[in-house]
Each structure stands twice: as structure tokens, then as C-alpha cells.
N, C-alpha and C positions, 0 to 999 in steps of 0.2 A: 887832323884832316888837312891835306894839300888841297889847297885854291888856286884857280889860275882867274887873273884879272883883267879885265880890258877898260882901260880910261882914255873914254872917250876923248879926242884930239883938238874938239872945241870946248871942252870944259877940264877943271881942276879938280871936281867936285870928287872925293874918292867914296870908297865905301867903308862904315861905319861898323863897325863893330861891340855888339853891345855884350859889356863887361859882364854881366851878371847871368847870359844864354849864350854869349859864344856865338851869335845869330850875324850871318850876312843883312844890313840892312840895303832895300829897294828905294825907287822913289817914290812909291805909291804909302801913302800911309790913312790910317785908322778905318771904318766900317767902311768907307763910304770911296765911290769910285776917285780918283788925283783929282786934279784942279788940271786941266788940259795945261800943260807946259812944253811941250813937242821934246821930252824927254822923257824914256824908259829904262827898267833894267831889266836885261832878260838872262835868268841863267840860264845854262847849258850844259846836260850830263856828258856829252862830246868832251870830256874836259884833257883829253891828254894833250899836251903842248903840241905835237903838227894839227891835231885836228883845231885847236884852238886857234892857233894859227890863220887856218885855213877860212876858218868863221870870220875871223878877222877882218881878212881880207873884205869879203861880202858886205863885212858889215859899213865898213869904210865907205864901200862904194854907196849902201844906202843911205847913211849920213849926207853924204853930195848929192845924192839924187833929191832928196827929198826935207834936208835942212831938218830932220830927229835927229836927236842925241840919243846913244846908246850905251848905255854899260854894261858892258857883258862879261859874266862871272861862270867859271866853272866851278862846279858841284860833283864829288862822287853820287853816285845812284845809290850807296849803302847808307848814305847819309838825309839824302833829301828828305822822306816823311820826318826828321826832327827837325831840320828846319827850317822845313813849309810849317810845321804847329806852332815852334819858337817864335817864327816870325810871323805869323796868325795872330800870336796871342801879345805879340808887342806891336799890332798893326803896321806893321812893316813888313810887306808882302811883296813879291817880286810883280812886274809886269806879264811877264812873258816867260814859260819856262820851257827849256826842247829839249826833245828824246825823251821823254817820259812812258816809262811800259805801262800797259794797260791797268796793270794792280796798282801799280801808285796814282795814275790818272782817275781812277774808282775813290780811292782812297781821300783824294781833294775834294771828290763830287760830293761821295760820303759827308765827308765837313764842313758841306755849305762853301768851298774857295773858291770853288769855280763860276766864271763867267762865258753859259754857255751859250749866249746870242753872238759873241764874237767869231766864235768857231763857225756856227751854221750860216755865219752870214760869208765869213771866207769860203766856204763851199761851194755856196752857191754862187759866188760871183767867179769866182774859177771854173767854175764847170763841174756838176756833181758829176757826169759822165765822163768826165775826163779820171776818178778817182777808182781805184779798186772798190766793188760793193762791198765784197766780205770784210774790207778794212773799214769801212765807213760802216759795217754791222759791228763788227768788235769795238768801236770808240762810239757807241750811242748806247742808253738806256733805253729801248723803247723809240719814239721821235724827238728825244733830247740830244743833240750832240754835246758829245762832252768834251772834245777838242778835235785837232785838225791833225788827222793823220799824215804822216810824212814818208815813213821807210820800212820795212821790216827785217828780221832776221826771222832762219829755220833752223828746228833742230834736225838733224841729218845721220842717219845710218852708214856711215863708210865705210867699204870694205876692198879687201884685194881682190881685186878681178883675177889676178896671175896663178893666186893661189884656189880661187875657186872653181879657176878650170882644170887646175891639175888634177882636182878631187870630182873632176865632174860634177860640179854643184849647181844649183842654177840660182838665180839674183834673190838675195834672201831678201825677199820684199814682204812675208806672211810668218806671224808666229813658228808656225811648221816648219822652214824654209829655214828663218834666221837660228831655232834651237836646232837642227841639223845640223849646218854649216859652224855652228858654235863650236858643239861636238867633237865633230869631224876636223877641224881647224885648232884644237888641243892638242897640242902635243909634240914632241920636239923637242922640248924647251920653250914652246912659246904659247902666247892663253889663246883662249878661242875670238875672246873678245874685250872688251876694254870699255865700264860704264864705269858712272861713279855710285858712291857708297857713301860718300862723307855725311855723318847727319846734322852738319851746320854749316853746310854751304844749299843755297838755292838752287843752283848747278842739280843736284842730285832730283828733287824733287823735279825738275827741268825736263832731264833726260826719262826719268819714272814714266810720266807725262807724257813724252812723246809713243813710250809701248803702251801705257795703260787707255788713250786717246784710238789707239789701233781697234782695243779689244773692245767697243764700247762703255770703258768704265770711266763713269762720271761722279764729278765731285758732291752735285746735287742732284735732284731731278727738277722737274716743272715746277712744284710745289714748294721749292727752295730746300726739301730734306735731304740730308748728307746721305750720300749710297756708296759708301767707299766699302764696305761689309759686303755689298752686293755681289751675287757669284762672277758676273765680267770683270771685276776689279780683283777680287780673290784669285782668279787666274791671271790677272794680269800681275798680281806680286808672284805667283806662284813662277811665273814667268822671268821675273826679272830676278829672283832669288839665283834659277836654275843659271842665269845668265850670268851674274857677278859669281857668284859663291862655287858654283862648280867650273865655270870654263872662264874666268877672269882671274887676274891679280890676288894674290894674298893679302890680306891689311885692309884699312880705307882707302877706297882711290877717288880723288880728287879731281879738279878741272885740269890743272898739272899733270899729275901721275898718268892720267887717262891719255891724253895727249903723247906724253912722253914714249910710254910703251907701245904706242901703235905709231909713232915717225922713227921707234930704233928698231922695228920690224918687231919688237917682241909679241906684239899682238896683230890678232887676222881680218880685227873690225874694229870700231868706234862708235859712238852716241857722242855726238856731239854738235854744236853751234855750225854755224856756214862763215863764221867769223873763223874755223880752222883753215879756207880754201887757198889766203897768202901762203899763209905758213906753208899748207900741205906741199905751194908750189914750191918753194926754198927763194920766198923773196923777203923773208923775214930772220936776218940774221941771229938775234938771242934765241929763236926757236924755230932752227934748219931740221929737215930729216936728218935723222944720223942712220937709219940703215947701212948696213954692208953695201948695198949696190948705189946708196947717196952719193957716196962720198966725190963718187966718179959723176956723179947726174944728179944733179939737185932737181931736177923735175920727175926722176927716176920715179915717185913715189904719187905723185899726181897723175901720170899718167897710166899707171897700173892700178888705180883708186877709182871705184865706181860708187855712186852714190845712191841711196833710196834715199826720197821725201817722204810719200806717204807710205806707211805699212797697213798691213789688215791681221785682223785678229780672229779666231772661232768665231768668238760674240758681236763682234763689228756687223755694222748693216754696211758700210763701205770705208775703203781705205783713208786712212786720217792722217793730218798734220799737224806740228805742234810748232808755234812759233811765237814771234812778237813784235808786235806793231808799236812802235814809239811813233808819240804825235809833242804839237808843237800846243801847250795848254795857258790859255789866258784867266788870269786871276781875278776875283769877286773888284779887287779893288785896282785893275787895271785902266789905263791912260787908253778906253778902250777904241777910238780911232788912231794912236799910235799904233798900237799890237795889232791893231787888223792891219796896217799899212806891212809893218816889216813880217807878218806871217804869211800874209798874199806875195812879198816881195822873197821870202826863203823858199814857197811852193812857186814861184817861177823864173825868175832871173836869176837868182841864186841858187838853184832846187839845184843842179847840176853838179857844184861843186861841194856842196853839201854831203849827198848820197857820194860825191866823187870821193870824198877824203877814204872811205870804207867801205868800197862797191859790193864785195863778199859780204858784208853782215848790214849794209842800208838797201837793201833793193827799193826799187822806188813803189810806192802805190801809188802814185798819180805817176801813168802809161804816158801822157802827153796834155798837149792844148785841145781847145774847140778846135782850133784852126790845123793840128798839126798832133792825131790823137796816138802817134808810135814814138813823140820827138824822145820825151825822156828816157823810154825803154831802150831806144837805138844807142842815147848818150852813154846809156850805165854799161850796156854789154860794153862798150870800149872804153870805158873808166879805169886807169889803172889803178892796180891793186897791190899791195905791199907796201913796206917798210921802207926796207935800207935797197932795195933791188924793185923799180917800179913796171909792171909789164902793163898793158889793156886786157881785161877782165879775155877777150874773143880772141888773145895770141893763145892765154894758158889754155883755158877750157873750151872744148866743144860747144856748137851751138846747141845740140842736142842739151846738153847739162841746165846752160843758161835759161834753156826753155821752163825746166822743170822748177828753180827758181823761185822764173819769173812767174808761171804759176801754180806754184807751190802758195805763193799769198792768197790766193784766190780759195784752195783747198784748207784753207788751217782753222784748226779749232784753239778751241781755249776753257777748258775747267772753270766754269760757274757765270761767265762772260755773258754769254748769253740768255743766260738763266736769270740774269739782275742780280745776281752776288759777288759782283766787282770787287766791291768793302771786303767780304769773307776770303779772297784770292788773294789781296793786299794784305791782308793780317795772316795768311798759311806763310806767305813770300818773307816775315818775320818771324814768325813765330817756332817755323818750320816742322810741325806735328809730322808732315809725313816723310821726311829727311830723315827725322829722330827712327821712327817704323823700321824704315830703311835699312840704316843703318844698326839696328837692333838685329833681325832679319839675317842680311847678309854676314853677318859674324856670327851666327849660329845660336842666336841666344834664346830667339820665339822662332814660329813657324811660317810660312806666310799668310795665313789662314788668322795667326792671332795678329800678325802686322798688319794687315786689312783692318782688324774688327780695332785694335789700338790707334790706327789714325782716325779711323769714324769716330770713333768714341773723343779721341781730341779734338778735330776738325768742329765736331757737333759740340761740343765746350764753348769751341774758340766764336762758334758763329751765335751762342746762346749769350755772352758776355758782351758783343754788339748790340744786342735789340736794346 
């Protein structure tokens, strides 16, 4: 696993590596909160080198601001739950950890790591009105905050507009709508549409989620019982079957594969992240449009590209989104007037450049100040966006788009989140019972009636080995 490290400029002090787990160590150590030393370490799933970089910077300035020392260490996200446990169990616990999705932020609360008076007390001294509600619903149990929401990403429907006027179609925004247009957008040489299939990548279940969330099919109900068998959810694999397997790709397709074949024009839609929207513009050189009409117009393909947020489904009471709130989590054994200081200091002085490193996949939830309740909305729509070619979010896209976005967070749902089965969401996001379905499924091997009844039947295992 690649780390990226940041040592602090006023200390020597490195990080620790313990031989026998392989474990980043923290300054915070055994059950019991640090010994106040106006030093913390905070990892960070941000970990690619510019955006690390770019934290960097921030962090710097809050060291002079405020005289804490800081260590800030990048983390893959596929790795963190081993080790947040590893370093649980050798009491050696980070301070402060950011970008954490909602399943792994359940997943610390699950095991007793969290420290969640920290969080609510940054809220409130920020301004809960200043914060997305429905983000501030998805990061609580009930009236426990369990950290501090910071950004989100959506999963997004993309399609060509160019080509669905040709056929006269109209915005495949409903079950009906998008297996039409799927249909009808076969053929040629080219699929109808482009999801993934892989059953061990998270990606799949990801995008499932975003059509099965349309059709109201839920992971649990009120009661906590798994209803993935339930007829909304039965149509919604039925659904997603018709969608990969007859008007998709041949094989497993992947976060990759998916991507690929809808920027070389081979395919007439997408399911994908809002982390596609650089790319889509051609500001990201390892992965430009390669269409026939790119080559001449690297924006050739953004601008013929229309996006659904939310979709509806038969069984849907209204249209749904699927997405993910990453917040900023303080630990059982954190320095915890430091980490209130630099998380109040990343949700405002810093929030900007932050959300700025990734404007397409960090939208912000928190809108603005008490004093100034549009600042940070206004800042992100002209955040540039990209790679190796940097434009502001409001040259490439429409305001219209950015609108939908921005409240797009507002509209998102989440599989078991608000049901209080946080824990159950974090161990599918491993375990991956409904990926495996999936992928069983679309290669023709069950039906989708038995891929339904086979993730319940797992899902309902995975959540019986918890209690």
C-alpha cells in the first residue's frame, strides 16, 4: 500500500511503523483521550499527491495560525477499516481522519472509535444552518452526530443528448424512458449503454444502487429486515439485468471498461460518479474522450452529454439519488480541542481549497457562513476542475447542471443509512454479497429473481454475524 506523508515543519517526529501489523502509528495512544500536547495526526483519504499537496498547503497555514503541529498521512480508502482496527488494537489511533464515506464512518461508530461530542460541537459552532440537512441526516444515528460532513459526490446517468434527439427520445429520467432509449441506442456497433458488472469491485453495487434506490428498493426496512427479495428490488435487478446483459458490453465491465466505451463513443449512456465530469470535459489527459468527433474538440463530448441525477422507478414514491457524503471523523482517543480546532479550520478557511482540489466529485454541504449563507456554493461553481488542463467548474458546465449537483445532495438517499444499519452498509461495501449477485446475473448464469433472493439470503447472513 502507497502512503503519502506530511512532517510537520516544526517537529522531526516521523511516523512509526509497527513491524508485526504494518499499522501507521498516531499521536493519540491507549483507551483513553492524548495528554493535550497541541499536536495531532490526521489521515487523509484525499491521498493522491496534487490533492495532498494541496492539503498541504492549508495545513501549513493552520500550524501558523494557531501554533498545532500536524501530521498528515494519506491513506487508500480500501485499506482504512484494517487500519482503523490494527491501530485500535495497538492503541494507536489517528486523531482526525478525512473523506470518510458514510459505511466506514458507521463502521468506527460500530466499534466504539468514535468521538462524537467533537463533531456536534463543530456544528454547532459553525452554524448548523449553514450545513446541508440531508447531509447532516445521513452522518447521525438518530441525535448522535457521528462526524462532520464535509463534501459529497453523485452517482449520475449520462447520456447523449445528440443521439437522443435523433431518435426522438426524450431525457431518460424513469425506468421506462432509460430501457427505451437503451433499446433503441443498440446498435450500430455501438451498446445501448454502459454500467458495471464486476462482482468485486464496490463500483458495481454503487451504480445497482443508484437504479434500484429509483424503484424503491431497500436494503432493510424500519424493522432492520433485509428486503432485497422484495418485489421493488426484484424489478430493479430485473432491470439492471435488461440494462448490462442485453444492451451493454460483453464480459465484466468495470469502473474502467465503463468509462472507456462511453468517452470512444461506443456506448449511448453511462452510470457513473460526478467524479467523470473533468474527464468528460478533456481536462484530464490519461483519460481524454477518444470519440471520432474528440479528436477535433475535446469538449466535443461534454457538451453533447446531458445528465440525470435523480431517476423514478414503477415502485418509487419519488425520484431518488444515490450518492456519498465523506465527512471529517474524530477518534475515541483524540487530542480533542486540537481536532475541533483544525476541523472548524478545514470547514472554513480552508473548506474552499479543499472542495477546490475536486469540485466535480467534493460538492460542498456546508452552502456558506451565518454571515454569508451562498459564499461556499458561489466559490465551488468556479473551482477549477481537472488534471493536467484546469478550467472553473461555470466556463465548462451550465448553470442549469451545477444547479442540479448542488441539489442533488439535498435529494440523495443511501441503503440502510437511515434505518440505523450503517455497520450492515460498511460490511456489504466488503464483503460485496450484492457485486457477487450481479455479477452471477449479468453473465447469465441465475436469473434476476434468483440474484434478488441470493443477495438477501447473503446480505441477511452478513447482518446475522454482526449482532
Amino acid at each position: 500500500m502507497r502512503k503519502w506523508i506530511r512532517r510537520s515543519r516544526r517537529t522531526a517526529a516521523g511516523l512509526v511503523a509497527l513491524a508485526s501489523i504494518g499499522v501507521l502509528v498516531g499521536c493519540s495512544t491507549g483507551e483513553d483521550p492524548a495528554v493535550p500536547d497541541n499536536r495531532i495526526t490526521v489521515w487523509s483519504q484525499e491521498n493522491l499527491p496534487p490533492r495532498m499537496a494541496a492539503t498541504n498547503e492549508v495545513v501549513d497555514r493552520f500550524e501558523k495560525e494557531t501554533g498545532i503541529e500536524v501530521e498528515l498521512v494519506g491513506v487508500d480508502e480500501g485499506q482504512l477499516p484494517q487500519l482503523i482496527m490494527s491501530a485500535a488494537a495497538a492503541g494507536r489511533l489517528p486523531d482526525v481522519i478525512g473523506a470518510v464515506p458514510m459505511g466506514q464512518v458507521w463502521q468506527m461508530y460500530g466499534n466504539g472509535l468514535l468521538d462524537t461530542r467533537v463533531g456536534e460541537k463543530v456544528v454547532e459552532d459553525l452554524g448548523r444552518e449553514t450545513f446541508d440537512a440531508n447531509a447532516l441526516r445521513l452522518t447521525a444515528d438518530d441525535g448522535t452526530r457521528l462526524a462532520v460532513p464535509s463534501d459529497a459526490w453523485l452517482q449520475l446517468l449520462v447520456y447523449r443528448k445528440d443521439r437522443l434527439r435523433q431518435e426522438g427520445l426524450p431525457v431518460p429520467d424513469t425506468y421506462d424512458r432509460l430501457l427505451k432509449a437503451a433499446a433503441a441506442l443498440d446498435g450500430d456497433g455501438r451498446d445501448g449503454i454502459s454500467v458495471a458488472t464486476d462482482p468485486g469491485d464496490v463500483f458495481t453495487q454503487q451504480s445497482f444502487e443508484n437504479i434500484a434506490l429509483a424503484n424503491g428498493c431497500r436494503l432493510v426496512d424500519e424493522s432492520g429486515d433485509v428486503r432485497l427479495d422484495s418485489p421493488a428490488c426484484r424489478r430493479a435487478f430485473t432491470a439492471y439485468d435488461r440494462l448490462a446483459r442485453l444492451h451493454g458490453a460483453p464480459g465484466t465491465q468495470s469502473v474502467d471498461s465503463t468509462r472507456a466505451t462511453y468517452f470512444s463513443g461506443e456506448s449511448s449512456m453511462i452510470v457513473w460518479s460526478s467524479f467523470l465530469l473533468d474527464e468528460l470535459a478533456g481536462l484530464r489527459d490519461d483519460a481524454l474522450p477518444s470519440c471520432a468527433e474528440c479528436e477535433a474538440d475535446k469538449e466535443f463530448l461534454s457538451r453533447n452529454s446531458g445528465i440525470v441525477t435523480a431517476l423514478s422507478g414503477p415502485d418509487g414514491a419519488e425520484p431518488a439519488q444515490f450518492g456519498e457524503v465523506t465527512s471529517w471523523a474524530v477518534t475515541k482517543t483524540a487530542e480533542k480541542a486540537a481536532a475541533e480546532k483544525f476541523i472548524e479550520y478545514m470547514m472554513s478557511d480552508g473548506y474552499e481549497e479543499w472542495f477546490g482540489m475536486a469540485p466535480e466529485g467534493k460538492i460542498p454541504v456546508r452552502a456558506g457562513t451565518v454571515d454569508d449563507p451562498q459564499r461556499y456554493l458561489r466559490a465551488w461553481r468556479a473551482s477549477e476542475a481537472g488534471v493536467d488542463t484546469r478550467k472553473p467548474m461555470n466556463q465548462v458546465y451550465p448553470d442549469a447542471l451545477l444547479d442540479q449537483l448542488a441539489e442533488g445532495v439535498g435529494d440523495m438517499k443511501r441503503w440502510g443509512i437511515t434505518e440505523g444499519q450503517g455497520v450492515l452498509v460498511g460490511a456489504t461495501n466488503g464483503e460485496l454479497p450484492v457485486p457477487k449477485a450481479i455479477g452471477a446475473m449479468t453473465s447469465g448464469q441465475i436469473t434476476p429473481d434468483e440474484a434478488a433472493r441470493e443477495a438477501d439470503e447473503e446480505v441477511a447472513a452478513l447482518q446475522k454475524s454482526l449482532q
